[in-house]
C-alpha positions in Angstrom: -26.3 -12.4 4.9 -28.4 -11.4 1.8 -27.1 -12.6 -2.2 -27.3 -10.0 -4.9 -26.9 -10.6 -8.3 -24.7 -7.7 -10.1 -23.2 -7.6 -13.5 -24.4 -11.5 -13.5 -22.1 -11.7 -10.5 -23.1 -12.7 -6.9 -22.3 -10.1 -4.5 -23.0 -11.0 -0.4 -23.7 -8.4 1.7 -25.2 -8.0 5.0 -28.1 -5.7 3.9 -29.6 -4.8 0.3 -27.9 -1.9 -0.9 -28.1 -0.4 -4.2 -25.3 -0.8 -6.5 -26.9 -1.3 -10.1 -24.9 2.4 -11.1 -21.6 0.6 -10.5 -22.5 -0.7 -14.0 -22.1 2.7 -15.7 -18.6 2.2 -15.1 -18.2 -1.2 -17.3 -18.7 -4.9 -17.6 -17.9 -6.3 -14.5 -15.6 -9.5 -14.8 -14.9 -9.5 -10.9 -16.5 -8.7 -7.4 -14.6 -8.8 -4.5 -16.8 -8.8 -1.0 -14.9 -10.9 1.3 -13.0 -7.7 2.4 -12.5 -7.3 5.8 -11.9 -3.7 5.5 -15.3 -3.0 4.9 -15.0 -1.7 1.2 -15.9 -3.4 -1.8 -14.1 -3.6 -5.2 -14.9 -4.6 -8.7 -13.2 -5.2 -11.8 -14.7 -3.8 -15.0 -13.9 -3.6 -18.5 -15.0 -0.3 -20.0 -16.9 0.2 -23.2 -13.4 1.3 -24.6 -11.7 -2.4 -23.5 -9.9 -0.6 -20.8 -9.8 -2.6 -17.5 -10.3 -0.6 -14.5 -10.5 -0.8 -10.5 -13.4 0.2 -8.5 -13.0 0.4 -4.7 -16.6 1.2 -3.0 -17.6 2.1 0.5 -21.2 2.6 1.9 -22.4 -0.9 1.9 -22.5 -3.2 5.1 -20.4 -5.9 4.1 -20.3 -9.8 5.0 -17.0 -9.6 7.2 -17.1 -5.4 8.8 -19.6 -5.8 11.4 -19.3 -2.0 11.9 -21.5 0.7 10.6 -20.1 1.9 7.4 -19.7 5.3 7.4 -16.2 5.4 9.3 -15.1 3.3 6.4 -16.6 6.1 3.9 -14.9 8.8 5.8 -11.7 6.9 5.4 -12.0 6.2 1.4 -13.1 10.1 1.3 -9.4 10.8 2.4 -8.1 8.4 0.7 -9.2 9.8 -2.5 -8.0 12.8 -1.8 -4.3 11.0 -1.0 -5.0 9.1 -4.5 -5.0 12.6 -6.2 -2.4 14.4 -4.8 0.2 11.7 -5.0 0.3 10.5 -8.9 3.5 8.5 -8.8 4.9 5.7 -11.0 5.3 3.5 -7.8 1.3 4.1 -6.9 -1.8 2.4 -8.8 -2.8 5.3 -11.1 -6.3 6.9 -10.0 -8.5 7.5 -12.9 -11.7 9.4 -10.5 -13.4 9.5 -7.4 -17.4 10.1 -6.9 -18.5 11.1 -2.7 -22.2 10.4 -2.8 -22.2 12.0 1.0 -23.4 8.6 2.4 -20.5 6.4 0.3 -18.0 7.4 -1.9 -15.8 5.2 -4.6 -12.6 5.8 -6.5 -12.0 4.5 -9.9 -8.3 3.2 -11.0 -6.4 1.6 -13.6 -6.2 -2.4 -13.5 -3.1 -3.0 -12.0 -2.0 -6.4 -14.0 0.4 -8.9 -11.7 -0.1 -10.4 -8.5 0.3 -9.0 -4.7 4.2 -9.5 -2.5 2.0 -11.6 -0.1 0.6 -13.6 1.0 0.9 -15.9 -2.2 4.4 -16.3 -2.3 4.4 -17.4 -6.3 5.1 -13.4 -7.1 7.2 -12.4 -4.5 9.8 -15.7 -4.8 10.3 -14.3 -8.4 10.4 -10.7 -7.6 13.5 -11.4 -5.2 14.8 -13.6 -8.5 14.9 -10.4 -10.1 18.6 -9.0 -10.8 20.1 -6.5 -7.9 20.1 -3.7 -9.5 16.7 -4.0 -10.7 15.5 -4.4 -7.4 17.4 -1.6 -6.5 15.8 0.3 -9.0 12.5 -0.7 -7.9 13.0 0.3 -4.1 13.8 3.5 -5.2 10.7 4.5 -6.8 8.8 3.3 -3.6 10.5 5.2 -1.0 10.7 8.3 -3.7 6.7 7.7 -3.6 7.2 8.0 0.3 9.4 11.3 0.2 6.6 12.7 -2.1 4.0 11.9 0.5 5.9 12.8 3.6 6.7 16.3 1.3 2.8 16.5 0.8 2.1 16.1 4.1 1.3 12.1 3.9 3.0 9.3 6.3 2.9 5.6 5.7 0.3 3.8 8.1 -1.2 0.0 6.9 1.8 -0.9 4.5 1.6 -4.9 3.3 3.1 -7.3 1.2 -0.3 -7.5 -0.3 -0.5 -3.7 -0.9 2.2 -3.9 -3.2 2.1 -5.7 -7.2 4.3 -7.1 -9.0 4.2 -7.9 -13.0 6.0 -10.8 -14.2 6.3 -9.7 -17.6 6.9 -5.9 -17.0 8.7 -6.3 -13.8 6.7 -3.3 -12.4 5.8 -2.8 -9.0 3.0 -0.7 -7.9 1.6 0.2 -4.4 -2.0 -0.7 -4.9 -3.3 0.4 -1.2 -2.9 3.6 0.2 -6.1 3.9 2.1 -4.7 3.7 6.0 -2.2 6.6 5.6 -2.5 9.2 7.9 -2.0 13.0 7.5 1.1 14.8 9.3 1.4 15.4 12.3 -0.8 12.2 13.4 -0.7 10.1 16.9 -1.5 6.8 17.3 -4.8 6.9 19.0 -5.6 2.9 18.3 -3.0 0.9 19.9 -1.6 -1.8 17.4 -1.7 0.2 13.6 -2.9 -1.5 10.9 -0.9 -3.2 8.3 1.6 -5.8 8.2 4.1 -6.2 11.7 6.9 -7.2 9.1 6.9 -2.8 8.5 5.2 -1.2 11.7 7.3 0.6 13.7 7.3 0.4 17.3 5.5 3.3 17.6 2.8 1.4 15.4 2.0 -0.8 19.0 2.1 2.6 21.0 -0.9 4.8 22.2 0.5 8.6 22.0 3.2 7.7 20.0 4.0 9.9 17.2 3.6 8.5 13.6 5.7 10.9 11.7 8.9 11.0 9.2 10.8 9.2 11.9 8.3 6.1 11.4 8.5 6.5 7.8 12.5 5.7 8.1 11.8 2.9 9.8 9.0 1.4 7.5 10.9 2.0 4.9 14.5 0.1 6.5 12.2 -2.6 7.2 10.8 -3.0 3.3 14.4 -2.6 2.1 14.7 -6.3 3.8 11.9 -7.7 1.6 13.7 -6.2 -1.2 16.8 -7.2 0.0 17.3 -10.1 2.7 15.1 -11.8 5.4 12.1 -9.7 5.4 10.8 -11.9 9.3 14.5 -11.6 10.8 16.1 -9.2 8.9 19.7 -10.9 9.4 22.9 -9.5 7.8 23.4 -12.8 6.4 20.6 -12.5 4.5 21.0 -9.2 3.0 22.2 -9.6 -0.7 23.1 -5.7 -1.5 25.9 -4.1 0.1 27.3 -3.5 3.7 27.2 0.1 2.8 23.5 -0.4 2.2 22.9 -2.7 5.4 24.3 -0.3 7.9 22.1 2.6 6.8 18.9 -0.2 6.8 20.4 -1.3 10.4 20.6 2.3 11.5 16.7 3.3 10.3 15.6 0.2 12.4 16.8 1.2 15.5 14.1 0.8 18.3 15.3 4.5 19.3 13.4 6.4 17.3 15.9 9.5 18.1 18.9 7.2 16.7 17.4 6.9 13.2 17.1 8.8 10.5 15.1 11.4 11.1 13.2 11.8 7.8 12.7 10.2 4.5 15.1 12.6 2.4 17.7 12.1 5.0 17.3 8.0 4.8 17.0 8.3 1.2 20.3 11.0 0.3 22.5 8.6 2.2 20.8 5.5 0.4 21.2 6.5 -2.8 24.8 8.0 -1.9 25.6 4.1 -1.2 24.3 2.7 -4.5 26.3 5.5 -6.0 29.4 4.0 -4.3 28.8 0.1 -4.3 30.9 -1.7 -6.9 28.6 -4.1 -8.8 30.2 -7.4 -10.4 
């Protein structure tokens, strides 16, 4: 391991690697290289007094033992996800830069703190009012019908991917960077991301990750939102047994038994808000 100094900042890598340009970009106020996705990230304050995000990938980090450039290739994707799918559930992406041997995207600071693992933010997201939350859970799986409509499926979903604001009582994904285009198989084995929302087909070599793993992803987070997010029991669940029945349905281990898309999951969810009766 080898100690930079950036910004006035430490920054461990595993070789030297030139990252004095990351400076154009602001005062940095935060370096985060403990990642063990092999990506870096900064916080910066602009010249302006704007906060932004910097994720970077090109630099052999203290915990990736891998070559880099497969983590490159992936942020390169990424970016182009980042792009396409400008939502008010996603971190907003400011710019990307693809240097050929690294790449780095630029976003807005996304003020709050991460679902997980830190349980201060997520204990006073689920004190937030139903409906709210049922406000909230719509925006993410509308995100997810946007992707799946742009040809975009959910793959390395977490609670930490996902940031609340106390104050605003926003929500944001802030992690996008494992989802795969459509049609994708799993070619790994055990898909990254939290096993609280991996399908089964996220454990399965050949299996197709698809709409139909969306649903369930999706039926899975409405528990987080909802009830027990580990066992996922009905006495949990705090929204209604219209709602429950649709989440039971999209977690069947039959993948041919669910719903078969996110539109379809999402129709008959939002058709069961419509008829719940809230006290």
């Amino acid at each position: 391991m080898i100690v930079q100094t950036l910004g006035g900042h430490a920054l461990r890598l595993r070789e030297p690697h030139d990252l004095s340009f990351i400076e154009n970009y602001g005062k940095i106020f935060n370096i985060y290289d403990e990642h063990t996705c092999g990506m870096l990230s900064f916080g910066l304050i602009t010249s302006e007094g704007r906060r932004i995000y910097l994720k970077y990938a090109g630099a052999k980090t203290i915990n990736y033992p891998s070559d880099p450039i497969r983590i490159v290739q992936k942020l390169r994707q990424a970016m182009k996800y980042y792009h396409t799918l400008r939502h008010a559930a996603l971190i907003k992406y400011i710019s990307g830069k693809d240097f050929g041997t690294s790449c780095l995207c630029v976003f807005e600071w996304a003020e709050g703190l991460s679902l997980g693992p830190d349980p201060v933010a997520y204990s006073t997201f689920r004190h937030l009012p139903l409906l709210k939350r049922l406000g909230l859970f719509d925006m993410v799986c509308d995100f997810h019908l946007k992707a799946e409509n742009e040809g975009i499926v959910i793959a390395g979903l977490s609670d930490s991917h996902m940031n609340f604001h106390m104050q605003t009582q926003q929500l944001l994904i802030t992690n996008i960077d494992n989802y795969l285009p459509l049609p994708s198989i799993n070619t790994r084995g055990r898909l990254p991301g939290s096993p609280l929302y991996l399908p089964p087909e996220g454990y399965q070599i050949g299996a197709a990750i698809d709409e139909t793993s969306n649903v369930y992803t999706l039926a899975a987070l409405s528990h987080s939102f909802f009830g027990d997010k580990i066992n996922k029991k009905k006495e949990a669940w705090e929204a209604s047994d219209l709602l429950y029945e649709i989440s039971k349905r999209a977690l069947n281990e039959n993948r041919n038994l669910r719903q078969q898309n996110t539109d379809d999951f999402l129709a008959q969810w939002r058709d069961a808000v419509l008829r719940t009766r809230f006290v």
